[in-house]
C-alpha positions, 0 to 999 in steps of 0.5 A: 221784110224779104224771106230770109233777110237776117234781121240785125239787131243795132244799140247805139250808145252816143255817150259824151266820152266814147260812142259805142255800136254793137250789131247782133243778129236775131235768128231761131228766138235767140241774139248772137253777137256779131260785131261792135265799134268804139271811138272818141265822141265829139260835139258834147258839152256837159252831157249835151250835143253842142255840135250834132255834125260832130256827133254824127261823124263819131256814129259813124266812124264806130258804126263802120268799125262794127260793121267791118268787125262784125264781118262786113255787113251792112245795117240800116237802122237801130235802137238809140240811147238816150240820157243826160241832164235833161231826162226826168222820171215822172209818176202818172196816171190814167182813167177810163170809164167803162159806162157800166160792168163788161169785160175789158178788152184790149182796146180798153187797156190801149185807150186807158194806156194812151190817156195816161201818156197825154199828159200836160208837159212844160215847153221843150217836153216830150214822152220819152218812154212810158212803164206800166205799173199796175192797173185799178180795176174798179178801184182794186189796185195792184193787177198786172193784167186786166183784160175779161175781167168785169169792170166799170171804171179802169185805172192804170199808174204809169212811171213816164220817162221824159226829155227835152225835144231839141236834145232828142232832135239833135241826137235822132237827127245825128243818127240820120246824118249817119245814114241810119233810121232809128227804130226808137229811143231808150233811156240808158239806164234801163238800156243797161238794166236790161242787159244787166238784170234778169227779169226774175231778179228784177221782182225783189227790188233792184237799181241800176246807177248808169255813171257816165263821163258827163251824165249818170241815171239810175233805174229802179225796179221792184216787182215786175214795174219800174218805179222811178227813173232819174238823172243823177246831177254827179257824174266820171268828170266830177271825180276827175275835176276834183283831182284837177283842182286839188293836185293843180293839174291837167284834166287828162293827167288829173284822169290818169292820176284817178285811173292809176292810182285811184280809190273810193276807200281811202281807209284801204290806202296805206298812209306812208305810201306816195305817188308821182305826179305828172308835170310838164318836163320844164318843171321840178318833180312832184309828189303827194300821198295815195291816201289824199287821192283816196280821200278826194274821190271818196267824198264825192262818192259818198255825195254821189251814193246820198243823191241815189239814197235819196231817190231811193227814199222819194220811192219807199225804196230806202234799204228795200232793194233785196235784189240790190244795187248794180253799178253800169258806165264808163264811171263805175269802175273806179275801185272802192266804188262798189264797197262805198255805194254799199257802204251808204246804200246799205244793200249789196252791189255789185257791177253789171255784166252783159247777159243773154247774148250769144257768142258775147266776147270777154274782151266787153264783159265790161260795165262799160259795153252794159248800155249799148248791149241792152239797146242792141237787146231791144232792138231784137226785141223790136224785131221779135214783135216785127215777126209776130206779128208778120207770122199772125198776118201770114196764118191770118191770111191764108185763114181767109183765103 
């Protein structure tokens, strides 16, 4: 990197509805936001990429929206998230044995870390991400650091992200098309985890649920590690479709119906209260009670929340989470919903805000903007490492000199 080049800082959230960009700069240790860029996604089907030049055209009419918002810059790469159907959270595991008691080192914890990443995948399977848990250290469990201490066999357990290599092809390909380098891929959930959730909240026990229009995931952390990282199978459209089918109407009126009028809590509708629904201007008017809106998307909240409490319980983590729930996406803002996942969660929740980014406009303090501004948050996180290790070399060399 030339001498005082800013260092821009991309999340792209190439979602199956809406496609966000948000650019921050890096300077002084701190993220100030610059600009950010929003438009209609194309080329998605059922949380996958059907059409990966559609795909790319929607990066890039959001990618020229931020960049014009953000002052006319220009950037080159960016931190891309990465989610739907076929992303899976599985446990794993890696040993190395030392040869007799010495000291671990760092090349120790790098080789005991690469083990438990090469793990045996079915076709069509790649690591996405890989979250260290905790390390054995001849088997004494529960240490965060291992390095000088005195061992002959070193353990770690990992918690592995994984995604279908063709759907990340596609979407890193789409990126490219746009005519960005993607610095890495990251799973959306923990994307949005990061902007939402301090660290030092994140030590009680927390779940992130990312809702989106065609996929949502969920994130658990407790302590310093992520436990378990899944896609839920019930997402936004599943509410909307819901309506479509019982009021007999369209998708984009059934969407309207839900946003309007809309409630996870039927009990806290009005029974006696009725709504107009819209129809063509060639058919007669009609209506239907507030409360049958109510209680249609209430009962596919109530499955949404038992998926996410039986995850919680495959973990140990089933009225656990003393730092609670957080609800992110597009999808988490359908009223009642917060009052209905703690109602069957059994923990409080509430809704992620965006936090740790300077100048942060109210306008996207919205659970919305969560996952693309945690994304842009990694990539300043990624340039921070980038400095670091630059700053060293520098003292590194002019120590050999």
């Amino acid at each position: 990197m030339a001498a005082g080049r800013p260092l821009y800082a991309v999340g792209i959230d190439a979602g199956s509805r809406r496609t966000r960009v948000v650019i921050c700069i890096y300077e002084g240790g701190r993220i100030r936001f610059l600009g950010a860029g929003v438009t209609e996604s194309q080329g998605w089907l059922k949380g996958r990429i059907a059409d990966q030049n559609a795909v790319s055209e929607s990066v890039l009419l959001a990618l020229r929206a931020a960049e014009q918002a953000a002052g006319g810059v220009s950037v080159e790469s960016a931190v891309v998230g990465m989610g739907g159907p076929t992303t899976r959270g599985h446990s794993g595991r890696g040993v190395l044995e030392l040869g007799y008691v010495r000291e671990i080192d760092r090349r120790d914890v790098t080789r005991v870390v690469d083990r438990a990443s090469r793990v045996q995948l079915m076709e069509d399977r790649m690591v996405l991400q890989l979250f260290p848990q905790d390390f054995v250290v001849d088997d004494h469990p529960g240490h965060r650091d291992p390095r000088k201490m005195l061992a002959s066999r070193l353990e770690i357990n990992v918690h592995l992200v994984t995604c279908s290599v063709q759907e990340h092809n596609s979407l890193v390909g789409a990126v490219n098309q746009a005519h960005l380098a993607v610095e890495e891929t990251v799973f959306e959930a923990m994307a949005a985890c990061y902007a939402a959730v301090l660290p030092e909240a994140r030590r009680e026990g927390i779940a992130v649920v990312d809702i989106g229009a065609q996929s949502s995931e969920l994130v658990i952390y407790y302590g310093d590690a992520m436990h378990l990282a899944s896609a839920i199978p019930i997402c936004g459209d599943h509410f909307t479709r819901d309506l479509a089918q019982a009021l007999h109407l369209g998708y984009d009126d059934a969407e309207l119906v839900k946003l309007s009028f809309g409630s996870a809590v039927s009990g806290e509708v009005p029974e006696n209260v009725h709504i107009e629904l819209p129809v063509p201007d060639d058919r007669p008017r009609r209506d239907t009670q507030r409360r049958f809106v109510a209680r249609i998307l209430e009962a596919r909240a109530v499955e949404l929340f038992k998926h996410v409490r039986n995850e919680f319980a495959r973990v140990g983590m089933d009225r656990a989470l003393i730092g609670g729930v957080f609800l992110t996406g597009a999808g988490s803002k359908l009223p009642g919903l917060c009052d209905a996942a703690e109602y069957i969660l059994e923990c409080q929740t509430r809704f992620g805000w965006t936090e740790g980014i300077q100048d942060w406009p109210a306008e996207l303090n919205d659970p919305e903007w969560c996952t693309t501004a945690g994304l842009a948050m990694y990539s300043a996180k990624l340039k921070q490492q980038m400095q670091f290790q630059k700053d060293n070399a520098s003292w590194l060399g002019r120590m050999l000199k």
